[in-house]
Structures are given as C-alpha cells and as structure tokens.
C-alpha positions as CSV (number, residue, x, y, z in Angstrom):
1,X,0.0,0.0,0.0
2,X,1.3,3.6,-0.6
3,X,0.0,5.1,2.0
4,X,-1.3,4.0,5.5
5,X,-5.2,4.6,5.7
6,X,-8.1,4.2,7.9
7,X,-11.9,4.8,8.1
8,X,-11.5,3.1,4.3
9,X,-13.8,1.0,2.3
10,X,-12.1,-2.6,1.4
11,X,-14.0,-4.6,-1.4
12,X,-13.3,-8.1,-2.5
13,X,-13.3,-8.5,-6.7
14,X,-14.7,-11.1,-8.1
15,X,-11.4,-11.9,-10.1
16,X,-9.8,-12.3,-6.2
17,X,-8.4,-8.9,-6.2
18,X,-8.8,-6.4,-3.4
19,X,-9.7,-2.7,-4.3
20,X,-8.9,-0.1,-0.8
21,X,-10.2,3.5,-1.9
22,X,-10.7,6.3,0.1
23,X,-10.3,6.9,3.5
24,X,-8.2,9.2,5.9
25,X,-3.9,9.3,5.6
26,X,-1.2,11.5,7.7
27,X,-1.9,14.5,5.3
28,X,-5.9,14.1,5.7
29,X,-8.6,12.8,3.3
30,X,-7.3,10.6,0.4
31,X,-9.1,10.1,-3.0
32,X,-7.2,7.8,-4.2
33,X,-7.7,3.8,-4.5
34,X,-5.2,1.1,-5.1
35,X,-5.7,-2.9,-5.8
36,X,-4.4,-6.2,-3.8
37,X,-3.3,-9.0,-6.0
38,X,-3.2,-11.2,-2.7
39,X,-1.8,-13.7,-4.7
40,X,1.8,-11.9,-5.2
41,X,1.2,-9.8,-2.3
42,X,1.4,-6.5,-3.9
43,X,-0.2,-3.1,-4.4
44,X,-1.5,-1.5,-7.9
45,X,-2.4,2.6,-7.6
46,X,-5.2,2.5,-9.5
C-alpha cells in the first residue's frame, strides 16, 4: 500500500483482487484507490 489509511472501504473482486479507496492518511482525506493481488502480495495505484 502507498500510503497508511483508515476509516477506508475494502471490497473483495470477483477476479480475487482487493480494491482499498478512500479513507483518511497523515496528510488528511485521500481520493485515491489502489488494488491487492493477494496472490503476489502486492499493491496497484489504481
């Protein structure tokens, strides 16, 4: 993950996939989202 969020939404794709978006970071509100391959264990920005 790029950035450390909370107060997020957290939806499981139906390909597997995890897609994080929104939330609250260090620097305040984010609008951004970002994928989960849990699979490889990594982060997409999306």
């Amino acid at each position: 993950m790029s950035f450390g969020r909370y107060l997020h939404t957290a939806s499981v794709l139906t390909n597997g996939k995890v897609l994080v978006a929104g939330g609250y970071g260090a620097s305040g509100f984010l609008n951004t989202a970002e994928l989960y391959e849990p699979s490889t264990g990594l982060w997409t920005t999306t």
